[in-house]
NUTORFI-315987 format. One line per 10 residues: number of its first residue (from 0); for each residue x, z, y of N, C-alpha, C. Coordinates in pm, whole numbers. Atoms other than C-alpha are relative to their C-alpha. Layout:
NUTORFI-315987
NUM	X Z Y X Z Y X Z Y; ...
END
This chain:
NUTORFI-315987
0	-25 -144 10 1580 -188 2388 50 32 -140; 5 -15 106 1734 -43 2103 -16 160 -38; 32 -185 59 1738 302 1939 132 30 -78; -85 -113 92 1985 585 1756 -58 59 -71; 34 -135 168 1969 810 1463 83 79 30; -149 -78 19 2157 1113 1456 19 37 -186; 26 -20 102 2256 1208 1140 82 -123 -90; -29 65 95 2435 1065 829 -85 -172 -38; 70 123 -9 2130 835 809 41 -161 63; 18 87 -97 2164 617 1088 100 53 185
10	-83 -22 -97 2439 683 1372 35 -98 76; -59 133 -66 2483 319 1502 -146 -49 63; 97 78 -50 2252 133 1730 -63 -54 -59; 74 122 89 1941 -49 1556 -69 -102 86; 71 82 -98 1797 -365 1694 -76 -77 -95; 104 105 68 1541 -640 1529 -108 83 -4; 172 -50 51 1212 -530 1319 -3 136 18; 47 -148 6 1279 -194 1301 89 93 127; -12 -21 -97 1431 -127 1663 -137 93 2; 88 -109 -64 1273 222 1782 -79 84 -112
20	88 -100 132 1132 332 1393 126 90 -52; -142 -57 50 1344 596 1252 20 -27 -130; -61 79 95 1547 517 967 -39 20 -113; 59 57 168 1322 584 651 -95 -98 30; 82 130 44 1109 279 759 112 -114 -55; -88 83 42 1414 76 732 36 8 -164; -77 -43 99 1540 257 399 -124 -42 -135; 96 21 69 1186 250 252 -17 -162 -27; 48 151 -27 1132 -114 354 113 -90 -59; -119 59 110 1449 -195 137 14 13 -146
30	90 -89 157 1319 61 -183 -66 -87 -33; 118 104 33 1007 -121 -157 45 -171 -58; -48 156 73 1184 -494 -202 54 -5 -100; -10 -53 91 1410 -361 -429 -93 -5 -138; 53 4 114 1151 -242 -680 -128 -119 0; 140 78 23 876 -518 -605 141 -134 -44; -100 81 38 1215 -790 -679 0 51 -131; -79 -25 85 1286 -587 -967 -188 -41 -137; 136 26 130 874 -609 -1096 -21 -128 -1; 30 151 -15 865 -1005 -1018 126 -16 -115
40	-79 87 131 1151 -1066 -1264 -73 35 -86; 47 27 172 1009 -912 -1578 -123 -13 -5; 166 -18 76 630 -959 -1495 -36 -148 -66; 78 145 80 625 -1362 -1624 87 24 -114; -30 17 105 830 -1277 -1925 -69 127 -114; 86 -110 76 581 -971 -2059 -13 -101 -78; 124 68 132 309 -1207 -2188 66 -65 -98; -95 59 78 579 -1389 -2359 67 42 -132; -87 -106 29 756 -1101 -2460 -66 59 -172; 58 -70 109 484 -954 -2624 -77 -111 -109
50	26 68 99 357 -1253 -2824 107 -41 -124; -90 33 78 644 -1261 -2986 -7 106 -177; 71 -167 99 485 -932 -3209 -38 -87 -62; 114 34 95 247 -1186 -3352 -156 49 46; 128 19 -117 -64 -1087 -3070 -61 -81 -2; 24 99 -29 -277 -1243 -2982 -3 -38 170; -34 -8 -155 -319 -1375 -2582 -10 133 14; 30 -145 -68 -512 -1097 -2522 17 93 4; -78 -154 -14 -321 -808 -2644 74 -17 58; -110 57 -91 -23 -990 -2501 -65 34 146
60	16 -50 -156 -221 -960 -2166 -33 156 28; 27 -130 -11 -320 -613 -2220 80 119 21; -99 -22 -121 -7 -536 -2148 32 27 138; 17 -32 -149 -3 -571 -1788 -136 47 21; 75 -119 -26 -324 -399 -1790 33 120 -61; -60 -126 36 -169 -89 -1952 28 32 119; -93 -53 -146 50 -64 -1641 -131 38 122; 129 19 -60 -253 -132 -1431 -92 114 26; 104 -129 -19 -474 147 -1554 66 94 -2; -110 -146 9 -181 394 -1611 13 28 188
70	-20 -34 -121 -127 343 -1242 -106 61 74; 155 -31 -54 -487 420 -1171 -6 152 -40; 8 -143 75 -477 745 -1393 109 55 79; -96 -62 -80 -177 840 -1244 -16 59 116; 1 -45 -132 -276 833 -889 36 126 57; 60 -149 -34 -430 1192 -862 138 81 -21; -97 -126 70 -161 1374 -1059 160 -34 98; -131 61 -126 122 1144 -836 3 116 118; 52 -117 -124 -78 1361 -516 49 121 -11; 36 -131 8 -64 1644 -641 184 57 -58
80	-120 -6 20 317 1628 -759 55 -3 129; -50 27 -143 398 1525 -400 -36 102 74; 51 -119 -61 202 1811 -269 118 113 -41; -60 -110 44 405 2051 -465 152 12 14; -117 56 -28 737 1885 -474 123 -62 98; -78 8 -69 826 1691 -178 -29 -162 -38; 9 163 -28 789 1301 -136 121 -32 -89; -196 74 3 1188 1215 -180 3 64 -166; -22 -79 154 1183 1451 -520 -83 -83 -135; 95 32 139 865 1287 -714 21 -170 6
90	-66 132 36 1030 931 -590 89 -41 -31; -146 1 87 1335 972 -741 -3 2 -144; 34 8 175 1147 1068 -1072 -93 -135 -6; 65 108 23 912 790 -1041 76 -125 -44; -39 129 6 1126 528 -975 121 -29 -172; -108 -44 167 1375 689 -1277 -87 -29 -101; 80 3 102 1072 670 -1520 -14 -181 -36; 9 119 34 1010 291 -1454 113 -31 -77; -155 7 53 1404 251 -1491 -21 -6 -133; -26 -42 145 1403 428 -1793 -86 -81 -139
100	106 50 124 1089 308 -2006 1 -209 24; -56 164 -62 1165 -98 -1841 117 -38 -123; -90 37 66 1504 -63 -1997 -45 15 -211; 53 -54 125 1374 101 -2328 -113 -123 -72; 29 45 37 1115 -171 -2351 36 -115 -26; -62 85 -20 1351 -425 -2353 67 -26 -124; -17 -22 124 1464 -275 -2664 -114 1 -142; 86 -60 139 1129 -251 -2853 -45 -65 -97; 15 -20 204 1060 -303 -3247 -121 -33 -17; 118 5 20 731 -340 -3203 -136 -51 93
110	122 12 -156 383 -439 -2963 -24 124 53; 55 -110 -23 281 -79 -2968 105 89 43; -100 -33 -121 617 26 -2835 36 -7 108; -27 42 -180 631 -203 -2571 -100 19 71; 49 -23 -71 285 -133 -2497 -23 145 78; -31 -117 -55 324 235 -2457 101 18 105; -78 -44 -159 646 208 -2233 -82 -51 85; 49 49 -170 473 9 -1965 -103 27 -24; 77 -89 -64 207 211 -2009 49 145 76; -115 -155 -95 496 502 -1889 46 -26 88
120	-68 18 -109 638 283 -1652 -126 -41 123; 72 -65 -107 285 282 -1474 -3 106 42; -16 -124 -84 313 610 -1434 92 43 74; -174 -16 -114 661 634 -1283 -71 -124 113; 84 62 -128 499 358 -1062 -92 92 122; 102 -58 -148 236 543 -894 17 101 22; -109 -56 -16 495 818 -879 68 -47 148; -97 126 -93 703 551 -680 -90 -9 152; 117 90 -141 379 407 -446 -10 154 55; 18 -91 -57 243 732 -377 68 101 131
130	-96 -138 -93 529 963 -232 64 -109 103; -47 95 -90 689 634 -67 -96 20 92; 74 35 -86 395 545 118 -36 156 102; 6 -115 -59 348 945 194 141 45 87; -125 19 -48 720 950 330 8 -81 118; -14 81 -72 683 688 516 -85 46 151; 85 -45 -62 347 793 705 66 142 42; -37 -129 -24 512 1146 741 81 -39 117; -112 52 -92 814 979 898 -11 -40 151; -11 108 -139 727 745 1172 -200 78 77
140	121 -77 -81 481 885 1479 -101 -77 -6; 127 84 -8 148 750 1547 5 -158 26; 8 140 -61 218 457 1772 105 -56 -39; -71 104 92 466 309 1542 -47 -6 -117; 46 13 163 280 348 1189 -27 -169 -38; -15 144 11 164 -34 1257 45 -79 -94; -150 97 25 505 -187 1274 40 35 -78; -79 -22 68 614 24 1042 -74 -43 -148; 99 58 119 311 -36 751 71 -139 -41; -46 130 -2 405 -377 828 124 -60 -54
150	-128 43 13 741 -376 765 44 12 -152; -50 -48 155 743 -168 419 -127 -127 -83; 70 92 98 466 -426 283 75 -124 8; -49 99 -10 676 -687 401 99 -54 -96; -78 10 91 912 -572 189 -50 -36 -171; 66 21 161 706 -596 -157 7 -157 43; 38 91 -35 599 -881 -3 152 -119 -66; -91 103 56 922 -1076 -28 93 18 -111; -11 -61 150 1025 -902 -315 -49 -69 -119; 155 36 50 731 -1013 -501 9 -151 -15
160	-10 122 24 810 -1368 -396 120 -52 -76; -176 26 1 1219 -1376 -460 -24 35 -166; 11 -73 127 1129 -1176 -829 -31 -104 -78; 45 111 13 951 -1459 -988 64 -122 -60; -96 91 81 1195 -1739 -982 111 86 -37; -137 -44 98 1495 -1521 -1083 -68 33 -97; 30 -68 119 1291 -1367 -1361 -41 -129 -66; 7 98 155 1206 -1715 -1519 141 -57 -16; -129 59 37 1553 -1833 -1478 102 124 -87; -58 -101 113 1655 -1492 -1701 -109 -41 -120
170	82 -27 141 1365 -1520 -1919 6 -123 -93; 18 114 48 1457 -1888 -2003 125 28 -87; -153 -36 45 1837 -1728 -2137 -110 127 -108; -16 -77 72 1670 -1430 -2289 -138 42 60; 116 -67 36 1291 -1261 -2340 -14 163 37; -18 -167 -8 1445 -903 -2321 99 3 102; -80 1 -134 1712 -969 -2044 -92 56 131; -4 -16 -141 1488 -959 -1748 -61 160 -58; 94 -131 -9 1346 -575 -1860 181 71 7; -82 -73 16 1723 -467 -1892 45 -7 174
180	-29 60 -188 1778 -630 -1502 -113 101 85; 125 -119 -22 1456 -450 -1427 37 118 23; -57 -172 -46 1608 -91 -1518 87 9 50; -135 -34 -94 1952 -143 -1369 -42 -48 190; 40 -4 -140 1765 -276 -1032 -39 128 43; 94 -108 -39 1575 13 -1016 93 149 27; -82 -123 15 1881 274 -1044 73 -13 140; 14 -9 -86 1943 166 -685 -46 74 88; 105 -55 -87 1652 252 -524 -32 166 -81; 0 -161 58 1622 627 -720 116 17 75
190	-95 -130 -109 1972 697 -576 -15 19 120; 25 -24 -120 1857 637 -245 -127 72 33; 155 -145 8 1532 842 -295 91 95 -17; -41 -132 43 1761 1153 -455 98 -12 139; -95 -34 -88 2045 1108 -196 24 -29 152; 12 12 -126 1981 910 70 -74 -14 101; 54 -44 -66 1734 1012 221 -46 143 35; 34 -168 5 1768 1424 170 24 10 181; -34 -73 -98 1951 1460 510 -79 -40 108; 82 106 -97 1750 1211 719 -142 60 -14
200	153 11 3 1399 1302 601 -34 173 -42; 55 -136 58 1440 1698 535 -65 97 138; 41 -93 -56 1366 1812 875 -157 -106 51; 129 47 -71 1100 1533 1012 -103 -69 -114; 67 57 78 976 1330 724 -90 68 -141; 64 -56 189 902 1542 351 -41 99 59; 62 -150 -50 670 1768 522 -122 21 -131; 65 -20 72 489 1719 206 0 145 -101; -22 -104 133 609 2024 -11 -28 137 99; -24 -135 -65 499 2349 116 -130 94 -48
210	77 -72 115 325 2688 -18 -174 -19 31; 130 -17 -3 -21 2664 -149 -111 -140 50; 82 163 -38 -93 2265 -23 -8 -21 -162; 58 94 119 -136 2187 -371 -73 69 -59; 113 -92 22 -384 2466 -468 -93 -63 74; 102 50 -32 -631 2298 -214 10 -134 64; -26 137 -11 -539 1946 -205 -142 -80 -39; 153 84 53 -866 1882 -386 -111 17 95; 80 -22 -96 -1058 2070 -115 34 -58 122; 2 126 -116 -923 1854 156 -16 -144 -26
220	60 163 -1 -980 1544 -30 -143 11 -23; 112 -62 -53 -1308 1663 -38 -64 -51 185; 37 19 -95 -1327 1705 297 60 -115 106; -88 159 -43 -1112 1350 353 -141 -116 21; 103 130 58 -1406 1177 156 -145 19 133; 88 41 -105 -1636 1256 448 19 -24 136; -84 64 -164 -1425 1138 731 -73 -138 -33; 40 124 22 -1618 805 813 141 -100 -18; -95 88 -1 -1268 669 926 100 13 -169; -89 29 178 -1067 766 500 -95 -66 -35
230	113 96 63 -1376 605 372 5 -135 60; -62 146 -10 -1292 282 581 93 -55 -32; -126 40 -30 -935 299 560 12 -44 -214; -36 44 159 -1007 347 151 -86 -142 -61; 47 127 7 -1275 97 154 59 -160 6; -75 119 -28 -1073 -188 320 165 -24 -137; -73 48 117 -789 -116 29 -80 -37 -95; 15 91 88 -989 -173 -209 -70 -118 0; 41 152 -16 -1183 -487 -90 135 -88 -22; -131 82 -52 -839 -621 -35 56 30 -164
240	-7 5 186 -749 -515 -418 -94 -84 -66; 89 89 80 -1048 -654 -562 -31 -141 28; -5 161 -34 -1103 -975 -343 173 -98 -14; -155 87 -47 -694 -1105 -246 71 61 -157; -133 -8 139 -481 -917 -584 -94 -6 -133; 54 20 100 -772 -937 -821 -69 -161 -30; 91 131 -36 -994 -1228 -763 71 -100 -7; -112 122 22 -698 -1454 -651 79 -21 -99; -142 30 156 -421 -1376 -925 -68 7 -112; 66 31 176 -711 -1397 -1233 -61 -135 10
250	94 135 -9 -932 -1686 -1105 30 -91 91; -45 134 -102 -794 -1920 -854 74 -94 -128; -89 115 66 -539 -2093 -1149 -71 -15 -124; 111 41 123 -888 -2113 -1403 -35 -116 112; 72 54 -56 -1043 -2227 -1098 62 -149 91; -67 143 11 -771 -2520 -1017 23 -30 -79; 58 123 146 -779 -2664 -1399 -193 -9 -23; 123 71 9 -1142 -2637 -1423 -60 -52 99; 113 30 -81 -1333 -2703 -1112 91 -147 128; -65 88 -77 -1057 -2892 -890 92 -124 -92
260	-64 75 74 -891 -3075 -1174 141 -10 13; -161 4 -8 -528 -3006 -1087 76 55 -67; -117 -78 89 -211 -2878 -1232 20 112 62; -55 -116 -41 -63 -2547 -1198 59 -28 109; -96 69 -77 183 -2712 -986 -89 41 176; 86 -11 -128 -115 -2707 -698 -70 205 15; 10 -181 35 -152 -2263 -853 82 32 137; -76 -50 -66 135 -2226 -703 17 -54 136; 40 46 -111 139 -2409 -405 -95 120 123; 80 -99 -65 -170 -2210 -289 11 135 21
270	-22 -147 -13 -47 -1864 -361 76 7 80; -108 -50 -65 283 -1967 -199 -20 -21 159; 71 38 -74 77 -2105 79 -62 211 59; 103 -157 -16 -137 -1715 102 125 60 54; -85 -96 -10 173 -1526 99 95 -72 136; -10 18 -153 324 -1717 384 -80 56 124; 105 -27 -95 15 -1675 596 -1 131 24; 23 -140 -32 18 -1291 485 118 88 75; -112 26 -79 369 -1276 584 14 15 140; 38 16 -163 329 -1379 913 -125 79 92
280	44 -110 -47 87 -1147 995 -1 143 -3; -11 -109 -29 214 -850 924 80 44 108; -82 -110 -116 452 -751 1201 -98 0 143; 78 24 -123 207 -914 1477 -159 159 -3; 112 -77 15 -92 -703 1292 50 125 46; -40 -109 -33 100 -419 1301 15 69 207; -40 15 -189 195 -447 1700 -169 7 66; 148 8 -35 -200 -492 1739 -41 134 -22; 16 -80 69 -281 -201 1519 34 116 110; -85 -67 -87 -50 10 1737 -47 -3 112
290	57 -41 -133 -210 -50 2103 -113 -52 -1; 152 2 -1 -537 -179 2053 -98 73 -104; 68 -77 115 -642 29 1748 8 -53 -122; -13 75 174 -661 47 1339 -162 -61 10; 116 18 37 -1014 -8 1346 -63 -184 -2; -5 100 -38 -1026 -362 1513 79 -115 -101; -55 111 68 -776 -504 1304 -46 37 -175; 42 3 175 -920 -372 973 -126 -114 -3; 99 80 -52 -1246 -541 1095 25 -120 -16; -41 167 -14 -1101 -830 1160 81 -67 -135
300	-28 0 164 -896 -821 779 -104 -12 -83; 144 32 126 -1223 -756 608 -89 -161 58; 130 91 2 -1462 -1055 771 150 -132 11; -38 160 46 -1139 -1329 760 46 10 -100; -1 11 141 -1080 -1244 430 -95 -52 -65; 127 60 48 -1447 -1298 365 -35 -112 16; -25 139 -19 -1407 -1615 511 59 -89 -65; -102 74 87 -1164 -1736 330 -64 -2 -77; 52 2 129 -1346 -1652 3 -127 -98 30; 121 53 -7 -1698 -1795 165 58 -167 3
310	-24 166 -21 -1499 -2146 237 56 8 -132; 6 31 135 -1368 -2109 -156 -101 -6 -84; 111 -9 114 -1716 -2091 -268 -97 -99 68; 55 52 -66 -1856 -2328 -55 57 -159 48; -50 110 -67 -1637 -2601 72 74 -77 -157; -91 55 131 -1484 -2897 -240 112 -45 36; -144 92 -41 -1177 -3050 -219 130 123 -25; -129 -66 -20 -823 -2962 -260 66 78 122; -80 -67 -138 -725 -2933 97 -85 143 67; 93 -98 -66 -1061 -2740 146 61 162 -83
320	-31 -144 46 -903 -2493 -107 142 50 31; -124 -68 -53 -559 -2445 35 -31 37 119; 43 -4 -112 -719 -2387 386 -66 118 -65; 62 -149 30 -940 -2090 226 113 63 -34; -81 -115 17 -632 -1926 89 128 13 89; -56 -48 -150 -448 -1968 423 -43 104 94; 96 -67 -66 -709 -1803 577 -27 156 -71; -16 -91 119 -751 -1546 272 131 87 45; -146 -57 14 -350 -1489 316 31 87 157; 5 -107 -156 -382 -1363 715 -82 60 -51
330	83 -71 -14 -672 -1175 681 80 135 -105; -61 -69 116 -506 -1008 383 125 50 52; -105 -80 -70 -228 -923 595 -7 98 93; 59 -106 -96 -409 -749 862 -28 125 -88; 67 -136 88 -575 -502 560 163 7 -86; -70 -71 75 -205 -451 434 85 89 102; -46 -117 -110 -144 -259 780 -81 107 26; 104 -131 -47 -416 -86 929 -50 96 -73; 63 -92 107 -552 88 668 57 106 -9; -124 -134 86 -227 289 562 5 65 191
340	-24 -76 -123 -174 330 934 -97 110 71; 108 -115 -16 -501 499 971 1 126 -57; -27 -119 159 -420 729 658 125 73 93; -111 -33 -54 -110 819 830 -81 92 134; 42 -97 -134 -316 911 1177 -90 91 -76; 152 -166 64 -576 1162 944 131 50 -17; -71 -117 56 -257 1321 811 68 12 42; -97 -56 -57 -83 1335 1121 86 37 -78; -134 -75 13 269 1398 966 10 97 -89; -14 -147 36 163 1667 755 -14 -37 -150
350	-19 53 166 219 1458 396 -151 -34 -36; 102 46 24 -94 1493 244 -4 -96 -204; 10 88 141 -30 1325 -130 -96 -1 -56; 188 59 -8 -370 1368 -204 -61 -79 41; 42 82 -46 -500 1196 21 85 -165 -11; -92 121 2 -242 878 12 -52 -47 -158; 19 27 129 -274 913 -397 -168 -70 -39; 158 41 36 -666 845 -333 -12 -107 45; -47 114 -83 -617 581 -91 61 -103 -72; -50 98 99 -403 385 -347 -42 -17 -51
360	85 -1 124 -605 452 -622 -125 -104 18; 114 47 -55 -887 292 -450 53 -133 24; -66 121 -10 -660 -35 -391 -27 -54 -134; -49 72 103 -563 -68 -758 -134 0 -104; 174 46 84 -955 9 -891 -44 -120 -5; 79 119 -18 -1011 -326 -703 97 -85 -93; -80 130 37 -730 -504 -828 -70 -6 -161; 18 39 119 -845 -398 -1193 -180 -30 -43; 125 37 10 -1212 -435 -1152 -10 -116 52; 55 148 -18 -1200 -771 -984 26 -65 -65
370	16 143 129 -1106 -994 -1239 -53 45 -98; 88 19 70 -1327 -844 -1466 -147 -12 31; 131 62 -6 -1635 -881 -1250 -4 -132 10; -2 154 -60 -1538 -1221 -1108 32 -59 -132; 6 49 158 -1467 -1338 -1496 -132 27 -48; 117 6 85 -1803 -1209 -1598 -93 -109 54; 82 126 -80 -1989 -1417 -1318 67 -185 -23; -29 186 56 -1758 -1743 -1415 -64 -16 -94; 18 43 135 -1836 -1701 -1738 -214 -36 3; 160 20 -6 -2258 -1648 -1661 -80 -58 74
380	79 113 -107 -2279 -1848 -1347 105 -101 45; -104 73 -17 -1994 -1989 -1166 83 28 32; -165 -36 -72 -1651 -1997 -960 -115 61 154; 15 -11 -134 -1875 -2033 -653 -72 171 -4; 26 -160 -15 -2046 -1668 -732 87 104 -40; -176 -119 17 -1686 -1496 -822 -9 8 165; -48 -33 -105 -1603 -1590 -486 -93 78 103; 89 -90 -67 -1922 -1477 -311 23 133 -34; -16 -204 82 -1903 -1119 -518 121 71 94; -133 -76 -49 -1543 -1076 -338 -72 -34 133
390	63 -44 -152 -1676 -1184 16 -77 105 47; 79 -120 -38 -1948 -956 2 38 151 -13; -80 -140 11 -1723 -653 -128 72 9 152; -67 64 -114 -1497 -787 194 -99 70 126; 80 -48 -115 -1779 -744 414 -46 86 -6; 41 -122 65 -1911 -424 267 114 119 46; -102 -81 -48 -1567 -292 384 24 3 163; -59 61 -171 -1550 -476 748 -166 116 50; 128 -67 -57 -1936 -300 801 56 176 18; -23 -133 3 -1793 44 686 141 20 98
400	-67 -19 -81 -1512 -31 916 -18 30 158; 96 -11 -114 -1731 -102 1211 -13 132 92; 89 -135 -4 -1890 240 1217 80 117 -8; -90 -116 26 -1585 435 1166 87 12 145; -46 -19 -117 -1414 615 1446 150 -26 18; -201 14 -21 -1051 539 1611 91 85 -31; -37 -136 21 -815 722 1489 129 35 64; -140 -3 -93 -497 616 1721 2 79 117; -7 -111 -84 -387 870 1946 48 -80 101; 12 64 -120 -396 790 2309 162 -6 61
410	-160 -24 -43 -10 728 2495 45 185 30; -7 -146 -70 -58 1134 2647 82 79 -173; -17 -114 122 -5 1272 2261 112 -46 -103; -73 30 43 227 1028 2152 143 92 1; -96 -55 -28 545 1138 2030 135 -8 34; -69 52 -89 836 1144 2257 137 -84 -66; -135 87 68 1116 911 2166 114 -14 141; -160 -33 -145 1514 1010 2366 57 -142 -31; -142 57 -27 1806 761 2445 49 27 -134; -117 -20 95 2002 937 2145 -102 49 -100
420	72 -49 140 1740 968 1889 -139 57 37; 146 -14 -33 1373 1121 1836 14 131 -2; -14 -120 -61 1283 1434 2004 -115 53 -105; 124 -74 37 1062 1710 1851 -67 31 104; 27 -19 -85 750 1709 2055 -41 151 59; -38 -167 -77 753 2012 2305 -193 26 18; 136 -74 -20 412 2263 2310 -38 -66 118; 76 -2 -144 156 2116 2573 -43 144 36; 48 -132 -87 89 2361 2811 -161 64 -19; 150 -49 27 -244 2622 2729 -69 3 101
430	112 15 -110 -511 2564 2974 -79 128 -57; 135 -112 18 -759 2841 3065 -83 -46 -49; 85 48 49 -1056 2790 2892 -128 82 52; 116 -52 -36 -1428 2871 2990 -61 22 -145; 51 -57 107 -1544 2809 2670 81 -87 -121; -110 -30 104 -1406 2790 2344 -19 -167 -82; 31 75 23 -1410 2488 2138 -109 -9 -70; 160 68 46 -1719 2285 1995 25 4 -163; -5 31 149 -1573 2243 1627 121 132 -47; -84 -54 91 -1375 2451 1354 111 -39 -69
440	-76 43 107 -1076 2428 1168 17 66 -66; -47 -120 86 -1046 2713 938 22 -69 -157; -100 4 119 -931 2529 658 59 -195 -13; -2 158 -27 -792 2156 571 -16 -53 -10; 63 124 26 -1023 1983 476 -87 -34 143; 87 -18 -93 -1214 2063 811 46 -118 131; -66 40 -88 -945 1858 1021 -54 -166 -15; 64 142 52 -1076 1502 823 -137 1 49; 118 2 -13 -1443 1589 938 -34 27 179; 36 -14 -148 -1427 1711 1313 1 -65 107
450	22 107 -79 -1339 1400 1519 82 70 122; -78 -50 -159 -1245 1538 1847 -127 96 103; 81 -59 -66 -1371 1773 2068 47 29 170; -40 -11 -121 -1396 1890 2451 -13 141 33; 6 -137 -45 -1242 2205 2614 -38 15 116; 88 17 -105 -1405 2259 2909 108 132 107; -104 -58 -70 -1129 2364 3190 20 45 165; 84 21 -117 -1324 2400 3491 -49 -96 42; 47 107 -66 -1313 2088 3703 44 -113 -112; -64 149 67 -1124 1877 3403 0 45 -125
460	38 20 127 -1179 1841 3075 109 -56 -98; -141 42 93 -874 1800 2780 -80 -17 -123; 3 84 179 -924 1603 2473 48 89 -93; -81 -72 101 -807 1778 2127 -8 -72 -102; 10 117 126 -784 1554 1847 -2 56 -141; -36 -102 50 -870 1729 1528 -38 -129 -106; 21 116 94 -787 1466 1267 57 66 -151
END
């Protein structure tokens, strides 16, 4: 089967991965590679970069934690720009800010120059993450969020891998080259935030900007934080930050020179090993996600992730440790779908940058808190209680997943998809009512807390979904 666009966007038949999504998953899921290609070139020539000041490691690494916590600080104020602004508007400045302060640090005179830009170009980052990921979720209906999650992580994803070797084969010519490659990648993906996606995404997608959502953005994340299901969906990011992007990228390549005795050579191997595995499960997770529920496959992300970590803290050998981060690398693919796709069903369509901005935030806490708990426990006990610390965060997320309610809307509410493009769905018909409903919505934070209720229609009974 394939699908149409009308519209400047997309006017030609689409078929493969993104057959039947409308065309900002595609557009996004190209942004996204784009700038995760453009952060894999200059992130192995920082530490480099900046020792060249006369640093020492550790300011040199403090560096990429600048970016790190800037992105963390950022989050909130990202939300709340997107609330006011418009998705497509605050990712056009985001992605311009990296651009800008990337290229600028490429030029700098000093450590405390370069550490201030990429402490600016975190903030144009979570600028970038935020309104994307809110764009995206706005965009695509319920029973495609999945495939579509799937598709835009896919894109970092190989981004992320492709970035990497081109950025040491620049950084081996030049130290300040790959940050100037960096800002001219990035002036791409901004024009297609400012331009090409205004006509495509102004009537169905940037439902984010409108009067008075950003006056009580705080009072619906508020009333987000006691939805059992945002509290899983934020939970499972950050297990998946703190165990798979923290845990793995600080202590797995201590923990193959000290404990396994190997070379880097076997680092890489294993990561490139994970990221295959995670790879390959995102489009399937997604397709799961989509007709059997988010809840199941977050579940199932949090306890084989925990697996993975329990056979790195448990099992010796080499092969025993590329087999945990096989295992590590699916599980870790399942929690880079469901989660967002859940976030997407609370905010039905209706943006939300608050909520998304908290949701991230809660990813990148783990990424920067796990390698400093799992470093304190190497340092006071061992490797094998790093890795326990991340299993049990892991499972701490799969329990709070458990217990949390579905949040995928049943085929009846889905929304309708034509022959020549996607329809706006048409008013269900008002049923008489005997009595009135069981729950409230009088404001929006109320919609994250009510679950669903029953109208009572004489002999038959209608669902209402008040997410």
């Amino acid at each position: 089967m394939t699908a149409t666009t009308p519209g400047p966007l997309g006017s030609r038949t689409r078929s493969g991965p993104f057959r039947e999504l409308p065309p900002e998953a595609a557009i996004l899921s190209a942004v996204s590679f784009t700038v995760a290609l453009g952060y894999g070139i200059v992130a192995p020539a920082i530490p480099a970069f900046a020792r060249q000041f006369g640093v020492s490691v550790a300011a040199a690494a403090s560096v990429i934690s600048a970016f790190a916590l800037m992105r963390v600080a950022g989050a909130l104020p990202a939300g709340r720009l997107v609330d006011r602004f418009g998705s497509r508007a605050v990712m056009a400045a985001g992605i311009s800010v990296v651009a800008v302060s990337s290229a600028l640090a490429g030029f700098s005179g000093s450590f405390v120059e370069l550490l201030v830009l990429r402490g600016v170009g975190g903030l144009g980052s979570a600028m970038f993450s935020v309104s994307a990921q809110a764009l995206l979720l706005a965009s695509v209906p319920s029973d495609l969020r999945g495939r579509a999650s799937g598709l835009y992580s896919g894109g970092f994803l190989l981004g992320g891998i492709s970035g990497p070797a081109l950025g040491g084969i620049v950084a081996a010519w030049s130290l300040r080259a790959p940050f100037f490659l960096y800002g001219g990648l990035l002036l791409v993906p901004a024009g297609i935030a400012a331009f090409g996606l205004r006509s495509g995404s102004r009537a169905r997608g940037d439902r984010t900007a409108a009067p008075g959502r950003g006056a009580d953005g705080f009072a619906a994340l508020a009333g987000a934080l006691r939805s059992r299901a945002y509290r899983a969906a934020a939970a499972a990011n950050l297990a998946d930050g703190f165990a798979v992007l923290g845990v793995r990228g600080a202590i797995i390549p201590l923990f193959v020179r000290d404990s396994l005795h190997r070379s880097a050579t076997w680092t890489g191997i294993g990561f490139l090993l994970f990221a295959a595995l995670n790879g390959t499960a995102l489009l399937p997770a997604g397709r799961i996600a989509d007709t059997l529920g988010r809840r199941p496959v977050i579940v199932a992300g949090c306890a084989i992730s925990a697996a993975g970590m329990v056979m790195l803290a448990v099992l010796p050998g080499l092969w025993a440790f590329l087999g945990a981060l096989a295992v590590a690398g699916f599980g870790s693919g399942l929690l880079d779908v469901a989660p967002a796709a859940m976030i997407g069903d609370l905010l039905d369509g209706s943006g939300g940058g608050i909520m998304v901005a908290f949701y991230q935030m809660a990813g990148d806490i783990g990424s920067v808190t796990g390698p400093i708990a799992a470093g304190f426990l190497v340092d006071s006990a061992s490797y094998p209680a790093a890795f326990a610390l991340a299993a049990a965060v892991l499972g701490a997320a799969a329990l709070l997943g458990l217990v949390s309610p579905e949040t995928r809307k049943s085929s009846l509410l889905r929304t309708r998809r034509g022959r020549t493009g996607w329809e706006t769905p048409q008013p269900q018909q008002q049923l008489p009512l005997r009595n009135t409903c069981l729950c409230t919505r009088t404001s929006p934070a109320n919609r994250f807390i009510s679950g669903s209720c029953a109208l009572r229609t004489g002999t038959k009974t209608a669902v209402a979904l008040h997410l």
